[in-house]
PAKE-916429 format. One record per residue: residue in three letters; x, y, z of N, C-alpha, C, CB in turn. Coordinates in steps of 0.1 Angstrom, whole numbers, plus 2048, in hexadecimal, padded with zeros to 3 digits. Glycine has a CB too. Example, Ala and Ser with C-alpha at 12.3 -4.5 7.8 and 13.67 -1.06 7.14 Angstrom:
2
ala8847C784E87B7D384E8847DF84E8717D385A ser8807EA8478897F584788180084F88D7FA839 
END
This chain:
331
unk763843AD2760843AC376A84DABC751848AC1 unk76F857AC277685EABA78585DAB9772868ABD unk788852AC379584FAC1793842ABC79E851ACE unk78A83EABA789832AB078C837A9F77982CAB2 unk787841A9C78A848A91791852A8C78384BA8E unk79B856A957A485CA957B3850A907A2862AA4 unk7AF843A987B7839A947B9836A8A7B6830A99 unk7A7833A867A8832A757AB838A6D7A0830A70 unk7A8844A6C7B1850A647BE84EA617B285CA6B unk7C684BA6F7D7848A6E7D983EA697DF848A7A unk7D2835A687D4828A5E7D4827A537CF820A5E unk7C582DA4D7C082EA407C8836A377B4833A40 unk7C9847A3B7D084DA357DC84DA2E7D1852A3A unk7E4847A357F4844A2E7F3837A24802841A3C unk7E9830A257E7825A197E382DA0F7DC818A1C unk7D9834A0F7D883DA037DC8479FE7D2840A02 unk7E7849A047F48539FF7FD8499FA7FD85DA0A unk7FF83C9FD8088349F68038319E980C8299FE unk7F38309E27F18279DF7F08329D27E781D9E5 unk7EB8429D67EA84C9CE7FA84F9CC7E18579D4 unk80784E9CE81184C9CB81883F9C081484C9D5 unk8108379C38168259BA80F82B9AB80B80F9C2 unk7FF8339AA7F983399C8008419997E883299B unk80884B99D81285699781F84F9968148659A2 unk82284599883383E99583083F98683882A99C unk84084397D83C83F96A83B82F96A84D84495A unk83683495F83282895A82481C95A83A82395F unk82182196D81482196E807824968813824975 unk8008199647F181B9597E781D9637EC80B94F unk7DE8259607D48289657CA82395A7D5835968 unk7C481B95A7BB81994F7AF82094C7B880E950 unk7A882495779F82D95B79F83D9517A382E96C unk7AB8409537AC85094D7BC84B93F7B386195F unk7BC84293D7C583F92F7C084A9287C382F927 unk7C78529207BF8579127C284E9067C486690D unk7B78538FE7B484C8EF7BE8518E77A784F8E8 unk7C684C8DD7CE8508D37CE85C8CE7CD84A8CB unk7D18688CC7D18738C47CA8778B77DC8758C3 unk7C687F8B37C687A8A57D287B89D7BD87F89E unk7D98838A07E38818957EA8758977EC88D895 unk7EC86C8A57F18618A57E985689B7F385D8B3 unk7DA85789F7D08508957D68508877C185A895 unk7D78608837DB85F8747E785B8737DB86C86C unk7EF8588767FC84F8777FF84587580184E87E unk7F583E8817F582F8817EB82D8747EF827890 unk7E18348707D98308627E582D8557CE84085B unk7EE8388577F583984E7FF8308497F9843850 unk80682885780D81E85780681085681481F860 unk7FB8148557EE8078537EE8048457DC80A859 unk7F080F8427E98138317FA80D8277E582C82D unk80180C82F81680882981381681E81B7F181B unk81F82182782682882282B82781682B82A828 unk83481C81283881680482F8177FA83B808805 unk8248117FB81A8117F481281D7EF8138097F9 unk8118267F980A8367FA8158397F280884080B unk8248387F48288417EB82C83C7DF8318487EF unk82E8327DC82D8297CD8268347C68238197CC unk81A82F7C680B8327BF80E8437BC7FA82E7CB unk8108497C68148597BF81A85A7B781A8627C4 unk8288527BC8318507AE82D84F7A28398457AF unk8288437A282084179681684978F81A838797 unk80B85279880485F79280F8697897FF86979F unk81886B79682087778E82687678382987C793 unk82B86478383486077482A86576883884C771 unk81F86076C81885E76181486E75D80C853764 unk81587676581288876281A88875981789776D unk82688575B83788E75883688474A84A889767 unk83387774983387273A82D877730830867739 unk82287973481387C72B81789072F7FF873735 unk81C89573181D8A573082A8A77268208AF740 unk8318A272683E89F71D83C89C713846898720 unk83689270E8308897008238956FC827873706 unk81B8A170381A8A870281C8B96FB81B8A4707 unk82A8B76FD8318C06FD8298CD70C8318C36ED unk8288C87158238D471C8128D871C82B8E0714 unk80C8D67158018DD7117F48D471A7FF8DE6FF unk7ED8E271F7E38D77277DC8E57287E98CC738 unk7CF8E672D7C68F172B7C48ED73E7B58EF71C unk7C48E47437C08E37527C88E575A7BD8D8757 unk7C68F17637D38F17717D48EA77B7D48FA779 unk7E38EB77B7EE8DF7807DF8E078F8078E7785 unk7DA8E67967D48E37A37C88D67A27CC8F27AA unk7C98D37947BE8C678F7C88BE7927B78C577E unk7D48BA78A7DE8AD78E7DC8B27A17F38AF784 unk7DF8B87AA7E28B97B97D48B07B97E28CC7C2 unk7C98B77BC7C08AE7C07BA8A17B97B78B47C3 unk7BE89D7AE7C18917AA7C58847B27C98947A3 unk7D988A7B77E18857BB7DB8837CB7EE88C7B7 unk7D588E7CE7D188B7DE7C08837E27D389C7E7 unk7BC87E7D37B08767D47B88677D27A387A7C7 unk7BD8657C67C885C7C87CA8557D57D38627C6 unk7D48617DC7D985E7E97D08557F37DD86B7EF unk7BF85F7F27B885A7FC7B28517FC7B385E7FF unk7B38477EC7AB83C7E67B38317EC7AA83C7D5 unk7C38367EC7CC8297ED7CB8257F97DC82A7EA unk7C78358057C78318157BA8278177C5840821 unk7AF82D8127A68268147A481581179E82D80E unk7AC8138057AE8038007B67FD80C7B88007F0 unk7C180180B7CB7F98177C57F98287DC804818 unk7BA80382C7B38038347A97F68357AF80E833 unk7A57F882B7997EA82A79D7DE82878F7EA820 unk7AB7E18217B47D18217B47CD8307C67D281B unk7BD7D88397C17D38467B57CF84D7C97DE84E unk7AB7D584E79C7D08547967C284D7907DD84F unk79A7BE83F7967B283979B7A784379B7B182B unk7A97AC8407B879F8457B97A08537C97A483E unk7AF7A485C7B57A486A7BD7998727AA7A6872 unk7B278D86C7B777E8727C377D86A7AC76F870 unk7C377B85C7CF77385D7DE77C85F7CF76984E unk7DB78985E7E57918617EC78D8747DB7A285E unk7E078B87A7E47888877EA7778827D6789893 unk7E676F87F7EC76387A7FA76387A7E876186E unk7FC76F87180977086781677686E80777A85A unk81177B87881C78688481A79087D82E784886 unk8117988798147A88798177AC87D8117B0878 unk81E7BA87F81C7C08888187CF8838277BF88E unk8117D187780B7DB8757FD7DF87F8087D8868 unk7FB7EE87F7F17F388A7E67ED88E7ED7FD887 unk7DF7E88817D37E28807D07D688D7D27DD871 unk7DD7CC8867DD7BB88D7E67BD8947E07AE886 unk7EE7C789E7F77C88A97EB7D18B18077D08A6 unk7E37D88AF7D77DB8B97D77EA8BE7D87D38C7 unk7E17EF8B57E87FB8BA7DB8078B37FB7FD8B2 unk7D58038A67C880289D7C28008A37C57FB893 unk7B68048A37AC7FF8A97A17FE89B7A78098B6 unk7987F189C78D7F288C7887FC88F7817E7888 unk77F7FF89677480E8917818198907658168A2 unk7898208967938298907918238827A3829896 unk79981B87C7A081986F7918178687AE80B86F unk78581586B77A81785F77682086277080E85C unk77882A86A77683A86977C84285F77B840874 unk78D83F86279284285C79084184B79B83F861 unk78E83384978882F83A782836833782827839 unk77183483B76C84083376C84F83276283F835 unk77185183C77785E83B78485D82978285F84F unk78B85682979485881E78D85680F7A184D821 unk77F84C81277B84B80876F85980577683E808 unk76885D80C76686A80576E87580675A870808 unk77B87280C78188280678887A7FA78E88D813 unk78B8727F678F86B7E87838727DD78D8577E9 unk77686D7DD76C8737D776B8817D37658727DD unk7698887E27678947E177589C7D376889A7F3 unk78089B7D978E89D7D678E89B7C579A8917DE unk78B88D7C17888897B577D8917AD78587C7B6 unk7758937B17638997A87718AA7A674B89D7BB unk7778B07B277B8BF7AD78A8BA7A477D8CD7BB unk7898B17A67948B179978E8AF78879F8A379B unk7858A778977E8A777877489677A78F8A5766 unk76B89C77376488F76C76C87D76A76089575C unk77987F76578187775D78987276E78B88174D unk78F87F77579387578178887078F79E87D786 unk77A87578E77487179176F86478E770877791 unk76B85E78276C85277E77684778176B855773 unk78484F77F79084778178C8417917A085177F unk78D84A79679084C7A77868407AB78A85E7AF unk7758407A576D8397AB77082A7A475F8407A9 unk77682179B77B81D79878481279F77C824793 unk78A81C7A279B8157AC7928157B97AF8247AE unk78B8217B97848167CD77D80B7CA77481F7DA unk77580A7BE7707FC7BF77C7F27C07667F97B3 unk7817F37B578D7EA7B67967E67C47967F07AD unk7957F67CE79E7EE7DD7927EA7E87AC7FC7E7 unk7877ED7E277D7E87EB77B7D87E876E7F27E8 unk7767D77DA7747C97D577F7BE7DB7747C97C5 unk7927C47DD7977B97DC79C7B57E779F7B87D4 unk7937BA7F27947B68047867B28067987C5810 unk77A7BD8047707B68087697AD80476A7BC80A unk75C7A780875579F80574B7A87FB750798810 unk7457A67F57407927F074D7927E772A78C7E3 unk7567997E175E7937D776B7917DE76079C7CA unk7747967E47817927ED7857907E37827867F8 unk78D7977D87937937CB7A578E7D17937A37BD unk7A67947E17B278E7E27B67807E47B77947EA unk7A77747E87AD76B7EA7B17617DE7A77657F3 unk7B37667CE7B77607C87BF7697C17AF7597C3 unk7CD7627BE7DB76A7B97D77737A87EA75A7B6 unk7CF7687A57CE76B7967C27797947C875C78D unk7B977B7A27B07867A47B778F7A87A67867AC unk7BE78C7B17CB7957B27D279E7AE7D27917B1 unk7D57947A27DD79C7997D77A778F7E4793792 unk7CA7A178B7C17A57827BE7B67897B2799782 unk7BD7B77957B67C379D7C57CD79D7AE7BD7B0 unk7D07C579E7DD7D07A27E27D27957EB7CB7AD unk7DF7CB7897E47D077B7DA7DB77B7E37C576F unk7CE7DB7797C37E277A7C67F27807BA7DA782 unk7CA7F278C7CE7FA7937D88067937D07F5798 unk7E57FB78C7F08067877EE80C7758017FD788 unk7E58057707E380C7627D88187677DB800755 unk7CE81A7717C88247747CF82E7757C382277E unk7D58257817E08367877E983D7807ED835793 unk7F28347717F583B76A7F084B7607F8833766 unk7E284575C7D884D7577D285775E7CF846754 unk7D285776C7C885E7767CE8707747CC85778A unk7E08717737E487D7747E48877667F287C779 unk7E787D75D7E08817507D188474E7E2878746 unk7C987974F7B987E7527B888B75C7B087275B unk7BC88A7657BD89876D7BD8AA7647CD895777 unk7C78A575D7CD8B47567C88B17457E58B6757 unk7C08A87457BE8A97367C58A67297BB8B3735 unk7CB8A072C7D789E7287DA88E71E7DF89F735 unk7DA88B7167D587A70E7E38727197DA8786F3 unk7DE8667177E485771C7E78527147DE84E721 unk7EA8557057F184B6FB7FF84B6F67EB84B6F0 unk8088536FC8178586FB81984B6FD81F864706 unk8268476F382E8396F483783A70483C8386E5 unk83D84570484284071483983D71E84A84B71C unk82C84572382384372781B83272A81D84C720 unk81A83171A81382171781F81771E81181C703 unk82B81971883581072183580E72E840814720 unk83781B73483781C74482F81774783682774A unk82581974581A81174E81480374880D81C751 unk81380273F8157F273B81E7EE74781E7EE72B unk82C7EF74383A7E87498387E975C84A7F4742 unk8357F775E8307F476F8257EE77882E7FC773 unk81D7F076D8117E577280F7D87728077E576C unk81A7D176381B7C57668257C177081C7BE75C unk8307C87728357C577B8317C678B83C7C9777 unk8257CD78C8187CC79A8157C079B8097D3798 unk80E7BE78F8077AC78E8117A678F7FD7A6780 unk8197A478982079B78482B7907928287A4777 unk82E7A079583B79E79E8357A07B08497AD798 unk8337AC7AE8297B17BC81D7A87C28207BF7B8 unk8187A87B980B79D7C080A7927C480179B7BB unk81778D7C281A77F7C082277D7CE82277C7B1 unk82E7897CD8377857D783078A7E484578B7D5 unk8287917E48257967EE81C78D7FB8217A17E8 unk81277B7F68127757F881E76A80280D7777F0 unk82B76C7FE83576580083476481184276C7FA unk83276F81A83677182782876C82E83B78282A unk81B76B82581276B82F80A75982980777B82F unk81375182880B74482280773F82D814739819 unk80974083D7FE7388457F073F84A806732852 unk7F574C84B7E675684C7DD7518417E9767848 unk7E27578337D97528287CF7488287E074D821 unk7D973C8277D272D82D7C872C8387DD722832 unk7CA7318437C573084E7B37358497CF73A85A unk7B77438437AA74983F7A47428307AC75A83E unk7AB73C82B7A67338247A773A81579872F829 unk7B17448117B47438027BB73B7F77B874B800 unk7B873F7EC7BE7337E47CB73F7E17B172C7D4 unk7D47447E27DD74D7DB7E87437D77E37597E4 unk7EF7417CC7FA73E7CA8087397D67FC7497C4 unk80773F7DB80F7397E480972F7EF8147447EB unk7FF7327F47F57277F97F67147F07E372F7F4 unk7ED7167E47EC70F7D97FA7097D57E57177CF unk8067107D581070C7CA8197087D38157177BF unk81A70D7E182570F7EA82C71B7E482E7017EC unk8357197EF83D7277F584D7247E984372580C unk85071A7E68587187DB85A71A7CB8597107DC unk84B7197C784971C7BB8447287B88437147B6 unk83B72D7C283773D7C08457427C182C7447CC unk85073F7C685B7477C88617457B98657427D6 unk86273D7B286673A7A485C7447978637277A3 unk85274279E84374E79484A75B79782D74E79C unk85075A7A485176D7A785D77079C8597747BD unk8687637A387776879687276978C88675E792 unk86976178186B76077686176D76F868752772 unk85477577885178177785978D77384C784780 unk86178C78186A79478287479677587079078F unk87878B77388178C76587A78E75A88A780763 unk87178A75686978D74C86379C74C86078474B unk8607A475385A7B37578687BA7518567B676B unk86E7B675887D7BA7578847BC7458877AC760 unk8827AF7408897B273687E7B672D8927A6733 unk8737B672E8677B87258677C272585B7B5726 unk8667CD7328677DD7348717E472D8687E1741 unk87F7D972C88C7E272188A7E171489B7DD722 unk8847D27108847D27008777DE7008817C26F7 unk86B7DF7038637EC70186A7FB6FE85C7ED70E unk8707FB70987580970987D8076FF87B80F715 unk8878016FD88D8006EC8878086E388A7F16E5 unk87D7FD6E187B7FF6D786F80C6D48797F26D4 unk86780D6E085C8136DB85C8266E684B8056E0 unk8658236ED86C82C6F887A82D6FE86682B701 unk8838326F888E8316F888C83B7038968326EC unk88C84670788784E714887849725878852711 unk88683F71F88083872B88C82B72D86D832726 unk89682E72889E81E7288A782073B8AE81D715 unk8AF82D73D8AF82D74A8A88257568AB83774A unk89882775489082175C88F81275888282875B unk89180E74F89080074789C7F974D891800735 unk8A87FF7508B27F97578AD7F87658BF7FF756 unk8AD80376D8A47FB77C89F7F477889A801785 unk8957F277088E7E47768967D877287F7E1770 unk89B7DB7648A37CC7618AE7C876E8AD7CD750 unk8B37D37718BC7CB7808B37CA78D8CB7D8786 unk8A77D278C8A17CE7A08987C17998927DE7AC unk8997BD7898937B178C89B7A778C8897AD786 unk8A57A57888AE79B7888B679B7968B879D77C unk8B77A77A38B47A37AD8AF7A07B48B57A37B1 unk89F7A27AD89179B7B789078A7B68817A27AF unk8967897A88987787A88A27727AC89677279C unk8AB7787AF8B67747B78AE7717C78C47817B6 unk8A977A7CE8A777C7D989F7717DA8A37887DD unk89376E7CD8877647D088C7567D087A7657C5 unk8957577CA89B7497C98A57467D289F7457BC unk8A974F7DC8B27497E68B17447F18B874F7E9 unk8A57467F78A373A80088F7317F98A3742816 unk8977277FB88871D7F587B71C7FE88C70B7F3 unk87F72280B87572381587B72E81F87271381C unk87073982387774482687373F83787175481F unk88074483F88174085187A74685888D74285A unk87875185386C75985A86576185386F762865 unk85C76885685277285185977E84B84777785D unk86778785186A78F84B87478883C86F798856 unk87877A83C87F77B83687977882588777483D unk86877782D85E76D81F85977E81C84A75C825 unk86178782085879881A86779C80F8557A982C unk86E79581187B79C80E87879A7FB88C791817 unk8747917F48727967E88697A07E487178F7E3 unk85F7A07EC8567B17EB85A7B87ED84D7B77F2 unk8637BD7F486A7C57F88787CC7EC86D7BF805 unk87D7BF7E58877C27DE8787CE7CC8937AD7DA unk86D7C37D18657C97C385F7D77C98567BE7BC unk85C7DC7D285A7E77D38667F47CF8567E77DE unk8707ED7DA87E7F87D487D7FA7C488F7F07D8 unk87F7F07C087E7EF7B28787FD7AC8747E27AF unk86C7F47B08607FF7A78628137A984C7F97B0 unk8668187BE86B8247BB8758247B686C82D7C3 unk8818207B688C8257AE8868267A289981D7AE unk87E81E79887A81F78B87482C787871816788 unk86B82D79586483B79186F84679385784079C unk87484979F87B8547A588685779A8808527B4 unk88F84A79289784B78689185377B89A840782 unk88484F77687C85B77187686377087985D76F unk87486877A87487678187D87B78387087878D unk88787778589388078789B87E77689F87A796 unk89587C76C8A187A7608948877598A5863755 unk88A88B76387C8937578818A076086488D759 unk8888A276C8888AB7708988B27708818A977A unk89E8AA7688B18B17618AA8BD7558BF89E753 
END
């Protein structure tokens, strides 16, 4: 018996030194002891869930609208500047929370479409990213109430608006024209939000221009093209958007002819009613006459990155617009 198990020993043993060697080689997964994401990786991938572009648009747009409405001003505001801060960072956490619940809305057809954002590449996980959510929506709240009454209101507002236009019962995104209605909606807020913040009026002619002129160009141009890359997802899930309904050819003709109209509408404005502002009125008149160049150059886009490429020309657009006036308020 004991050289029966002595044998076995010499057998057994060196298989389990090999096998405790193969799960230390790199590269080797242990599924068993994997760890869970970090959080700061968590907050990362939220963040790139949420499009960076978009997070920083929308500040843009807070701050324009400070710098317009404190100028037209002359300076004078009785509220300190730490009211515009937590303003801007309820803002911030309204916009994470919307693009969060979008990506949770759109799972399917996002996987449809080839994402490869966090959410529909898996890298997300749903409970993370609706943790995360509500988490952004009451520190949006909280953030908002110590900034004032006026951006409290604002704040609660714009969440309904990014709650309403993913979730159910209203899904305002599966029709272009709700669409648009909710992202016009949206950028006339945010203009007002940094002024409401500091107390400050919203009726300055550069002010009224700006954000007229950027918002429609949200609806107009943004909401439209931004459909372009995802027309079989859409369909699949069963919306009516513009590109769905019209095809992929004529929504590309609605985007140019936005685009040029925002464009030249935003210069005769500033003309006439804001000469201040004509700088910024040239960005747009040229990123929209290359946004309709771009929409009208191919009649059917070959792949998914190439059906993003006029969104892409309207976002640039829109920071250079801002960052040009920000930087002509801060000479």
């Amino acid at each position: 018996m004991a050289q029966m198990l002595d044998s076995a020993r010499h057998l057994i043993l060196p298989k389990l030194r090999v096998m405790a060697n193969v799960t230390a080689l790199p590269g080797a997964r242990n599924t068993s002891s994997a760890p869970s994401p970090g959080m700061a990786r968590l907050l990362l991938l939220g963040l790139k869930e949420a499009r960076p572009a978009v997070l920083v648009a929308f500040q843009l747009r807070y701050t324009s609208g400070i710098v317009l409405a404190v100028s037209a001003s002359a300076g004078t505001t009785d509220k300190p500047v730490i009211q515009a801060g937590l303003g801007a960072f309820s803002w911030f956490c309204a916009i994470l929370y919307t693009y969060l619940r979008n990506g949770l809305e759109d799972l399917h057809e996002d996987r449809v479409n080839g994402s490869t954002r966090p959410l529909a590449s898996g890298q997300l996980s749903r409970r993370a990213a609706l943790t995360m959510a509500y988490g952004a929506l009451a520190a949006a709240l909280v953030a908002a109430a110590a900034a004032g009454p006026a951006p409290l209101i604002l704040c609660a507002v714009l969440l309904f608006l990014g709650h309403a236009y993913s979730a159910p019962p209203f899904a305002w995104k599966n029709r272009t024209s709700a669409a648009m209605g909710v992202v016009l909606a949206s950028g006339l807020l945010t203009y007002c939000a940094g002024p409401a913040a500091l107390g400050v009026p919203v009726y300055a002619p550069g002010l009224l221009v700006m954000s007229a002129g950027m918002s429609l160009w949200m609806a107009l141009v943004g909401a439209v093209a931004k459909d372009l890359s995802d027309i079989a997802g859409d369909a699949a899930a069963g919306r009516r958007t513009w590109a769905v309904t019209l095809g992929e050819r004529r929504t590309r003709l609605l985007v140019a002819a936005g685009a040029l109209a925002v464009g030249a509408g935003f210069t005769g404005a500033a003309l006439r009613w804001a000469p201040g502002l004509l700088p910024t009125a040239v960005v747009m008149l040229v990123g929209g006459a290359v946004l309709a160049a771009v929409a009208l150059a191919d009649g059917a886009a070959a792949s998914r990155r190439a059906g993003r490429r006029p969104y892409r020309v309207f976002m640039v657009t829109q920071h250079l617009a801002h960052l040009s006036l920000l930087a002509q308020a801060a000479v």
